[in-house]
C-alpha positions as CSV (number, residue, x, y, z in Angstrom):
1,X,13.1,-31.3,8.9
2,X,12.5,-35.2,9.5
3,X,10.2,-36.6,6.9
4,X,7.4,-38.4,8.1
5,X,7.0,-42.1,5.9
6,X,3.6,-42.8,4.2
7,X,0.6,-41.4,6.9
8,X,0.7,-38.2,8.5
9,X,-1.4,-39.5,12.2
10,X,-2.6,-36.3,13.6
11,X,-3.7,-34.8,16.6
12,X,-6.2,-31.7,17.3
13,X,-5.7,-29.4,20.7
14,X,-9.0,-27.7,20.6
15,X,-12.1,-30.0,19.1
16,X,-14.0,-27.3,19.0
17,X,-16.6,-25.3,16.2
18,X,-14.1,-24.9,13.3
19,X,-12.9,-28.4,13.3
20,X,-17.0,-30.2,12.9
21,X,-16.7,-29.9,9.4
22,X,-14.2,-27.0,8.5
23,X,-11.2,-29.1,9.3
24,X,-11.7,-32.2,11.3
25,X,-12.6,-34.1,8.3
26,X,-10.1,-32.9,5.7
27,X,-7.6,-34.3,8.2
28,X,-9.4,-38.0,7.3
29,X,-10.3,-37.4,3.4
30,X,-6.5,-36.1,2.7
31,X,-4.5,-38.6,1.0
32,X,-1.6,-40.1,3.5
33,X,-3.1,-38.5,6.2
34,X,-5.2,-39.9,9.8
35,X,-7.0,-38.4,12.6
36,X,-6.2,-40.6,15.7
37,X,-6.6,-37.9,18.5
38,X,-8.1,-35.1,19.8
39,X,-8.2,-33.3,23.1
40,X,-10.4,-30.8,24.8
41,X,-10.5,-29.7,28.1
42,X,-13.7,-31.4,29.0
43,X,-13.4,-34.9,28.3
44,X,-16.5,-35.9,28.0
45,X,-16.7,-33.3,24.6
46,X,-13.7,-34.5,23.7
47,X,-14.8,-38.5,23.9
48,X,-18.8,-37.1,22.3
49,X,-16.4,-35.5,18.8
50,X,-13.8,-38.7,18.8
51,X,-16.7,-40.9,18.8
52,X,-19.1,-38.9,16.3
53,X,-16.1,-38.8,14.2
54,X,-14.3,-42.0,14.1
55,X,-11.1,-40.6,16.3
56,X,-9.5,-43.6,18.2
57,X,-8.2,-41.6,21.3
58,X,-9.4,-38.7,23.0
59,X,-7.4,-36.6,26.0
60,X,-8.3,-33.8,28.2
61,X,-4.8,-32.5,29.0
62,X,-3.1,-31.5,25.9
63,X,0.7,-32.6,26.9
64,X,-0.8,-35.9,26.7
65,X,-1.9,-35.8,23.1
66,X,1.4,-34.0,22.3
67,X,3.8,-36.6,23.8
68,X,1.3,-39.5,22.3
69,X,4.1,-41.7,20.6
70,X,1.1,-42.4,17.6
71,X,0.5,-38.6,16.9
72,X,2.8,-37.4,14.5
73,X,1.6,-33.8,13.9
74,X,-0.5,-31.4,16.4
75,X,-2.9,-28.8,14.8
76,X,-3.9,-26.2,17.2
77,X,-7.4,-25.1,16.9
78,X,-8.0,-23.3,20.8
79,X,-8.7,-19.9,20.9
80,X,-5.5,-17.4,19.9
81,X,-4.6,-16.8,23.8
82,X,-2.9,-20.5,23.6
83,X,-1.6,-20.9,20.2
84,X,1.6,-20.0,21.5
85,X,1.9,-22.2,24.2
86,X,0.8,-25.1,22.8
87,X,3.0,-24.5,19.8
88,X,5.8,-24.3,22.0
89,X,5.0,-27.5,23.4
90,X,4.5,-29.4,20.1
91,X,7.9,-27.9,19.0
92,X,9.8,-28.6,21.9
93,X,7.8,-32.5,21.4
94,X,9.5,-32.5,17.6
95,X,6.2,-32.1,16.1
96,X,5.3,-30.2,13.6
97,X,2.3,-27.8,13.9
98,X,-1.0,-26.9,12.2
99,X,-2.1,-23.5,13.9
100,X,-5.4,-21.8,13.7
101,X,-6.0,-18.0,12.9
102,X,-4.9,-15.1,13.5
103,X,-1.5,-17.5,14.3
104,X,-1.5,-15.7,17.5
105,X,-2.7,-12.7,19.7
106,X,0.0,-10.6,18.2
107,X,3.0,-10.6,16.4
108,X,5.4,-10.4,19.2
109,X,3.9,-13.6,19.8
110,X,4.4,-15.0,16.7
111,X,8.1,-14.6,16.5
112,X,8.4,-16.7,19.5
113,X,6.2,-19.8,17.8
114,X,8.7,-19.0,14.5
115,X,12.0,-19.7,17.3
116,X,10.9,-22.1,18.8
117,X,9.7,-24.2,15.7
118,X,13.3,-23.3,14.0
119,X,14.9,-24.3,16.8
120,X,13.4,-27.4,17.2
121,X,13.7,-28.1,13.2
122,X,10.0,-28.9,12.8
123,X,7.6,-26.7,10.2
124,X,4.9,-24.6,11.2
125,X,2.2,-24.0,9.4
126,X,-1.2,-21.7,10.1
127,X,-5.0,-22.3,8.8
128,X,-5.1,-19.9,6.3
129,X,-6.4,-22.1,3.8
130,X,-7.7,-19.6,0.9
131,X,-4.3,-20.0,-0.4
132,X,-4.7,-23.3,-1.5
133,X,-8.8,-23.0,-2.3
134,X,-9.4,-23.2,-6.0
135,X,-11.4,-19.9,-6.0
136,X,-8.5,-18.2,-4.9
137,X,-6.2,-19.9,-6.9
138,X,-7.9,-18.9,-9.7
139,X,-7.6,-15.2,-9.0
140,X,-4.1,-15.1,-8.4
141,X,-3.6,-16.6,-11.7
142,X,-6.2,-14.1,-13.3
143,X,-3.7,-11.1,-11.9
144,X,-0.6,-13.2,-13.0
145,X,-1.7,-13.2,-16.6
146,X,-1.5,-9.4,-16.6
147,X,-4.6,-9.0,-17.8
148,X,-5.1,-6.0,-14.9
149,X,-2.0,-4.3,-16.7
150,X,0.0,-2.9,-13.6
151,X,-1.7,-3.1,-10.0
152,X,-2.4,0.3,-8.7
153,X,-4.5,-0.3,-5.7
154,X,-6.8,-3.0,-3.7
155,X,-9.5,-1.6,-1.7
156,X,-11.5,-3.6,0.5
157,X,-14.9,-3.2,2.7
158,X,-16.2,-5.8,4.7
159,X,-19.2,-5.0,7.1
160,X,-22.1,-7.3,9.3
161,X,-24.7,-6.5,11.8
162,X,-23.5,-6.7,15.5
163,X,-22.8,-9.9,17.4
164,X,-25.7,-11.1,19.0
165,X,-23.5,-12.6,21.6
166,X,-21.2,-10.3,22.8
167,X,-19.3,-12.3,25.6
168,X,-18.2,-14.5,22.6
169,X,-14.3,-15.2,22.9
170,X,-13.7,-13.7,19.7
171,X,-14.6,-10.3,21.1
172,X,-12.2,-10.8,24.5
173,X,-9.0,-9.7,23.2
174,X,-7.8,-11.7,25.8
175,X,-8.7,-14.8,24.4
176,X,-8.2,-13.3,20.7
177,X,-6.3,-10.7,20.8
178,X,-8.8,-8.4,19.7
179,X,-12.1,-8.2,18.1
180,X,-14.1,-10.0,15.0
181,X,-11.1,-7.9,12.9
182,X,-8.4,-10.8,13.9
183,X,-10.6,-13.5,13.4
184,X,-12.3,-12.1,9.9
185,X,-9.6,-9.3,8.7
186,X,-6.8,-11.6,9.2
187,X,-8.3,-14.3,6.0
188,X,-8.5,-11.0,3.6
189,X,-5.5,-9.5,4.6
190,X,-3.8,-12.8,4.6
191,X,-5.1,-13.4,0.2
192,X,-3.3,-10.1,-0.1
193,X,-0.5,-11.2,1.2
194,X,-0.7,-14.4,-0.8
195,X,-2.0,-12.2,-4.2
196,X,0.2,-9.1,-4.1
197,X,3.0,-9.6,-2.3
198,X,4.2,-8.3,1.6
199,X,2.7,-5.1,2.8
200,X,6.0,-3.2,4.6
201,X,3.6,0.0,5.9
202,X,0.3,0.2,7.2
203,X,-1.3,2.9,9.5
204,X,-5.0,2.6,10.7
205,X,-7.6,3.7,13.5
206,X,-9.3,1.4,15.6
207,X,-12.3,2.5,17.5
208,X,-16.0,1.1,19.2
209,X,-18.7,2.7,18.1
210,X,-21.4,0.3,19.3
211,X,-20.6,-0.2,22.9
212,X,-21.2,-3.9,23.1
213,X,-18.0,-5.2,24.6
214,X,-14.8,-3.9,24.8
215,X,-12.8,-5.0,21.8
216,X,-12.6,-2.4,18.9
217,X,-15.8,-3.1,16.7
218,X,-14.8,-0.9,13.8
219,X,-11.3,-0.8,12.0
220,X,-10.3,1.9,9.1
221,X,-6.5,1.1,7.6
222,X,-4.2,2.5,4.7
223,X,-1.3,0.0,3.6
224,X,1.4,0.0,1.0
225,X,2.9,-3.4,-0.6
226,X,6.2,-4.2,-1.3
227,X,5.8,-4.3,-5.1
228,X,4.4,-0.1,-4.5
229,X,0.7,-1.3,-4.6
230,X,-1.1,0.9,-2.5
231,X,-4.5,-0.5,-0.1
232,X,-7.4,0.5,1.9
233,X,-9.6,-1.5,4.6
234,X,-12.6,-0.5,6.5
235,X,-14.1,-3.1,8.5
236,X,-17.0,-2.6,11.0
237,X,-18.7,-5.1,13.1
238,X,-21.5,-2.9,13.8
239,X,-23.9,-2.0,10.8
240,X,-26.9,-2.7,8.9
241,X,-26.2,-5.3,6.6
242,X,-23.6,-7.9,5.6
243,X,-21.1,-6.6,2.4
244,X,-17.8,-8.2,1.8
245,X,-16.0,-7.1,-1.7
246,X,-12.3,-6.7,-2.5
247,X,-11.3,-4.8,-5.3
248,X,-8.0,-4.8,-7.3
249,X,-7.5,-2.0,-9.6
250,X,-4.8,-1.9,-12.4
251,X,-4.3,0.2,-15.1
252,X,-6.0,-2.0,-17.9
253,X,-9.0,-3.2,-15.5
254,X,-10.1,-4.5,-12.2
255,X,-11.4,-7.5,-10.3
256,X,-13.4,-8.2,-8.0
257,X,-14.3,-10.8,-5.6
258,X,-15.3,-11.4,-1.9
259,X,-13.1,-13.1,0.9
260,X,-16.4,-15.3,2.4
261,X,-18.8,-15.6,0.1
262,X,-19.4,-18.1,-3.2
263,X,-20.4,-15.3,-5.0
264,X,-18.6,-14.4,-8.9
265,X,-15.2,-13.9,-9.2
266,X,-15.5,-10.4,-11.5
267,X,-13.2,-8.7,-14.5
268,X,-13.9,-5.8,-16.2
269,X,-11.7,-3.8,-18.3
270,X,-12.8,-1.2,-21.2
271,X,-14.0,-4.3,-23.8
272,X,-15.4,-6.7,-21.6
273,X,-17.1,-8.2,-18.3
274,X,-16.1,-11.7,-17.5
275,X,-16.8,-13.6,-14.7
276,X,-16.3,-17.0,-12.6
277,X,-18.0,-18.6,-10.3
278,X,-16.1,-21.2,-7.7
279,X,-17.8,-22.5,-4.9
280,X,-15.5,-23.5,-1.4
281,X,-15.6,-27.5,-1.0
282,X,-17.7,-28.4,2.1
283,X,-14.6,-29.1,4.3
284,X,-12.8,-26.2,3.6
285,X,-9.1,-26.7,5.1
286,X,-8.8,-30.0,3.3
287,X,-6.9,-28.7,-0.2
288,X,-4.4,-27.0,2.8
289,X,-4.4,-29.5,4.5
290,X,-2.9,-32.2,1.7
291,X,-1.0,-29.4,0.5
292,X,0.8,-30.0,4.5
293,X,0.8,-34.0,4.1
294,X,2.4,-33.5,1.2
295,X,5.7,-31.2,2.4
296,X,5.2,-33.0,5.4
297,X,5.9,-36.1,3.4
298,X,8.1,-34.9,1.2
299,X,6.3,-34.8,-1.9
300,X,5.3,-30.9,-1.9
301,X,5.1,-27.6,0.0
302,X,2.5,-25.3,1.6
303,X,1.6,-21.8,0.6
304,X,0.8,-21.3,4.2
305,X,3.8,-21.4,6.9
306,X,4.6,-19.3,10.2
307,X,6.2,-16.3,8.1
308,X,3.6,-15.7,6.1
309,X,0.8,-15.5,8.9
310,X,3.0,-13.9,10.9
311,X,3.3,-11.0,8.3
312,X,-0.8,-10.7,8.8
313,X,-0.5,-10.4,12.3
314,X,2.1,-7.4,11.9
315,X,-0.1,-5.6,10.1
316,X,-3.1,-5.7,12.0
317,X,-0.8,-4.9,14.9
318,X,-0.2,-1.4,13.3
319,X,-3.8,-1.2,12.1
320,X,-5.5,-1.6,15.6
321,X,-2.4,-0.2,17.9
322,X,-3.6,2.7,18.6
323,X,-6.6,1.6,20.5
324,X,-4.8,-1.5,23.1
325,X,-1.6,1.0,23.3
326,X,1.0,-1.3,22.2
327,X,1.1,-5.4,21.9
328,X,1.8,-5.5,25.9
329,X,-2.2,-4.9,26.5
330,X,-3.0,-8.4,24.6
């Protein structure tokens, strides 16, 4: 990989919802690091975000922005259906490239992004930023200090009221690859990942029980890590509340915590309940987001790259398989 000297100039494919204030700023407040482009298909959105948010140049064709001489890096932040194309594109350019989740529709997919980035020596990294979010940080030093004893299982439930808008991209699997499992699973499955170590099995069923559109809307899956940790998930897009919990059980206590929300960090064993509370900063990619300036610059590395999220997207392959029939139906 080619170092890049002093300022990371970047450019976004996609200035859509996640990048107002979840990215699109963190690009700007990261040390070394410059926003000078974006591109969206309609230009005049495009030219509304660049000049809301201080962007110099704004395209609607996103070759151009790619093969800009002044944008050094591309992050990808379009729906999953074009993650791999424009990755390809970037790659093939020399550019390194920021990638939105799920990292693509499936993981047949995301092999391709990995080849063509290693073939064209450039990194690739993919938005799942929890890994670098001090909340989450704090936990994975909480089960590193072996105060859980030894990690017997993590069960998780996640659950929220139907989408009111059911023509919603995330829900044309398409466009996502699936349902709101690829765009919300992937984050918890992903901390897992990053917390526990690979999971090498996992087996699940994938149905819809609401009838609102066509993509699955309720997901039930068994996994088993690497390291012999065992897992559950059920996550339904369908009921009467909002819960989102993760709990990791080991044989001296247990903690848990939820993927979204602000709410405590919780450890209990047999003497004691202790508990944290760390709120997400405002612009929530921007800790990831230095923590890529920095590798990209030479002075670090990220916790994020295209074989980590490309592990996530196995596994909900084999947790939702058995409703599309195999990775050829998205």
């Amino acid at each position: 990989m080619k170092l890049i000297e002093n300022e990371v100039r970047w450019g976004i494919i996609g200035c859509g919802d996640v990048t107002e204030v979840k990215s699109g700023p963190g690009f700007q407040l990261a040390e070394n690091s410059k926003l000078v482009a974006v591109m969206r298909r309609n230009g005049e959105l495009a030219k509304d975000y660049a000049e809301r948010h201080n962007v110099p140049k704004w395209y609607d064709n996103a070759e151009a922005l790619i093969n800009d001489p002044e944008v050094d890096a591309v992050y990808v932040a379009t729906p999953p259906a074009f993650h791999k194309e424009y990755t390809i594109l970037a790659a093939k350019a020399g550019k390194p490239v920021y990638v939105e989740k799920p990292m693509a529709r499936n993981y047949q997919e995301c092999l391709e992004m990995i080849e063509a980035c290693k073939q064209a020596d450039v990194p690739l990294f993919v938005a799942y930023y929890r890994r670098a979010l001090p909340r989450f940080l704090k936990i994975k030093e909480i089960i590193d200090s072996g105060v859980l004893g030894d990690i017997r299982f993590v069960r998780t439930i996640q659950y929220q009221p139907a989408l009111k808008d059911d023509q919603a991209w995330r829900v044309q699997p398409e466009l996502a690859g699936g349902g709101l499992f690829l765009d919300l699973a992937s984050h918890t499955l992903d901390i897992l990942d990053f917390l526990l170590g690979p999971i090498k099995e996992a087996k699940g069923f994938a149905t819809n029980q609401n009838g609102s559109y066509q993509a699955e809307d309720i997901v039930t899956g068994s996994y088993l890590f690497e390291s012999g940790i065992h897992g559950t998930g059920t996550w339904c897009f369908s009921a009467h509340d909002h819960i989102d919990e993760n709990e990791i059980t080991g044989s001296k206590g247990k903690l848990t915590f939820a993927t979204f929300g602000n709410g405590p960090i919780t450890l209990t064993t047999p003497e004691t309940t202790e508990e944290w509370v760390i709120e997400n900063p405002r612009h929530i990619q921007q800790h990831l987001i230095q923590l890529m300036v920095d590798e990209l610059t030479g002075k670090g590395t990220s916790p994020s790259t295209g074989i980590s999220g490309a592990r996530t997207n196995w596994v909900m392959d084999q947790l939702i398989k058995g409703y599309y029939g195999g990775e050829a139906s998205r």
